[in-house]
N, C-alpha and C positions, 0 to 999 in steps of 0.2 A: 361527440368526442371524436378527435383524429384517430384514426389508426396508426397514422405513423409516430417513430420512436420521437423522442424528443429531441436528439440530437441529428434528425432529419429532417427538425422544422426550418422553415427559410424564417429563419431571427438571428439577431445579432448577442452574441455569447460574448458575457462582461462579467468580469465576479467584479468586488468591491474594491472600490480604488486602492494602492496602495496595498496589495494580494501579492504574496510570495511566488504562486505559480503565473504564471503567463499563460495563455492559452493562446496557439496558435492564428496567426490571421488567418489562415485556409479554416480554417474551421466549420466555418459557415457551406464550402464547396463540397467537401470530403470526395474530391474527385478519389481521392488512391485512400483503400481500405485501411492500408496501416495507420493513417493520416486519422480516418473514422475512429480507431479505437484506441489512439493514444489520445485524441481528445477526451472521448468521453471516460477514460480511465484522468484523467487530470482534471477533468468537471465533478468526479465523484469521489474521489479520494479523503477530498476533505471532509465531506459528511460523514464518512467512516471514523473519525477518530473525535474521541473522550477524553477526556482529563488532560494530563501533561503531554502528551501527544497533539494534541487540538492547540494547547497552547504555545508550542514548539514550532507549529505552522502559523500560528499567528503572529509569532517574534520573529518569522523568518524576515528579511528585506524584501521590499517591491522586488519581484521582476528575479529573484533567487534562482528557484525554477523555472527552468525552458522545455524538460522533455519529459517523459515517464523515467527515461534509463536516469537520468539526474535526479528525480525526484522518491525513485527507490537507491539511489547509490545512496545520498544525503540522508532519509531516513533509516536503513538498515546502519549506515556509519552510527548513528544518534542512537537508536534505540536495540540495537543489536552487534556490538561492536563484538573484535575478533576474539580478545579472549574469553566473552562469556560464548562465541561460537564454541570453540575450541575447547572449553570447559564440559560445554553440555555435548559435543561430540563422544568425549571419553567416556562420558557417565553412560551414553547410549552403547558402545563397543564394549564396554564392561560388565552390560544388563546382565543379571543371574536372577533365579528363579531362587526367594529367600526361603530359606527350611522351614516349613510347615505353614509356607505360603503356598492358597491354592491356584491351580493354573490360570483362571479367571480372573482372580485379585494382578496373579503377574501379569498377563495381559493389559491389565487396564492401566498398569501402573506403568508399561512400557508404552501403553498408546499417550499417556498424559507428557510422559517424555519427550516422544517426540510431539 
């Protein structure tokens, strides 16, 4: 088994034809670090997501995504837009400790918030 990571093997990084993200032609170099871990943040993204999310990247068009910064502006738009930010801001500045809720229960129901 290599020791090194995967995204330091010398091979050629392709996802499926007709793939919403692009991945970088340097890729394969990773001379400059920032260059290192926006790749491998754009090589892994996709395996994180389930359900309508998964399939939200897979309706995306060839070639949609070109960066990380694009590919969280695009998904935070879609699955996190402003007014449910702004919605669930308020709830969090509002948090109160409910009468004859214990401090523990309030905790938790503050950590689920955010």
């Amino acid at each position: 088994m290599d020791d090194e990571p995967m995204w330091a093997a010398d091979c050629v990084i392709a996802l499926t034809p007709d793939f919403a993200i692009t991945i970088p032609k340097t890729a394969n170099e990773f001379a400059i670090k920032d260059t290192e871990n926006e790749v491998v943040r754009l090589m892994m993204f996709p395996l994180s997501l389930t359900g309508e999310a998964k399939t939200w990247l897979d309706e995306l068009n060839e070639g949609t995504i070109e960066t990380w910064d694009e590919l969280q502006t695009t998904f935070i738009s879609r699955f996190f837009p402003p007014a449910l930010f702004d919605r669930l801001l308020r709830e969090i500045q509002a948090f109160s400790q409910h009468e004859n809720e214990s401090l523990t229960d309030a905790w938790l129901r503050m950590k689920e918030m955010l």
